[in-house]
C-alpha positions in Angstrom: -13.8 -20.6 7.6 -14.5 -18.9 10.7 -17.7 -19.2 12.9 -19.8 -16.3 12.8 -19.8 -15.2 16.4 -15.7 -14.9 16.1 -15.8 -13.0 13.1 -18.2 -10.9 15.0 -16.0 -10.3 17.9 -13.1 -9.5 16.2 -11.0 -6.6 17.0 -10.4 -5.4 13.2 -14.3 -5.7 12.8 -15.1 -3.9 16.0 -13.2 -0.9 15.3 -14.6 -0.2 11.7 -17.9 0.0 13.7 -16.7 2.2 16.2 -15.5 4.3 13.2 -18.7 3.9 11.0 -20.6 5.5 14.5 -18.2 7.9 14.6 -19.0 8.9 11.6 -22.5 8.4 11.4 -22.7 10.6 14.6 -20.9 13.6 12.9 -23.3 12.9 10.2 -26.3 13.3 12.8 -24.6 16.2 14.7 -23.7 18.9 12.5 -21.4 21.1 15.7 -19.6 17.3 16.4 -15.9 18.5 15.8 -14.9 17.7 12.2 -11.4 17.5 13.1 -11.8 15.2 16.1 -14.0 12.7 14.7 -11.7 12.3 11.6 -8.8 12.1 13.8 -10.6 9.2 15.6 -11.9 7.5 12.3 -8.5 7.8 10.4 -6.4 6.3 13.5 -8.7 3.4 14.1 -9.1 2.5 10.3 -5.0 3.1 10.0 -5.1 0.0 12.9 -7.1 -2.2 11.0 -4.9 -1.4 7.7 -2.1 -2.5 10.1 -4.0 -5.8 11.6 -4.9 -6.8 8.3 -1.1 -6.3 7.0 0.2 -7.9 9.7 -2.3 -10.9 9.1 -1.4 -11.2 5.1 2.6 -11.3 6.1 1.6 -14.3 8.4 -0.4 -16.1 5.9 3.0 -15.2 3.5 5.0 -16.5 5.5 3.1 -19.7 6.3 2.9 -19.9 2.1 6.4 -19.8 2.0 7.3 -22.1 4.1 4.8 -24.8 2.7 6.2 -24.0 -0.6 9.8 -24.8 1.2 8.7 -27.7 2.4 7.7 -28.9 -0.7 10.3 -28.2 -2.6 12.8 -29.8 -0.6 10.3 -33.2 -0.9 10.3 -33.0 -4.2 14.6 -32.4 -4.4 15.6 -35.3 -1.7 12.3 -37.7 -3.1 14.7 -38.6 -6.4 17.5 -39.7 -4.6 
């Protein structure tokens, strides 16, 4: 598990704040653009989709392999 201070400074975590201002700003400021800030919101929370997608096909991959490895233990070990 992670330290708390690294989660923290993440970039996935960073930029859902920047988007939860964004939209609490809006919120606060009725003439704030609509159409801007959802622009703004919707790209940075389609990055993090992408970070975190990009992150699950690692930990995948690293399953897979492990898996591989295993397999090929348990296939040579009973020679």
């Amino acid at each position: 598990m992670r330290p708390l201070l690294q989660r923290l400074t993440s970039r996935k975590f960073i930029l859902a704040l920047v988007a939860a201002l964004i939209a609490f700003i809006q919120g606060l400021y009725p003439d704030f653009p609509g159409e801007a800030a959802k622009t703004v919101v919707l790209a940075l929370l389609g990055y993090v989709a992408a970070e975190a997608a990009v992150d699950a096909a690692a930990q995948l991959a690293k399953w897979a392999t492990s898996k591989r490895g295993e397999n090929d233990v348990n296939t040579n070990g009973g020679e």
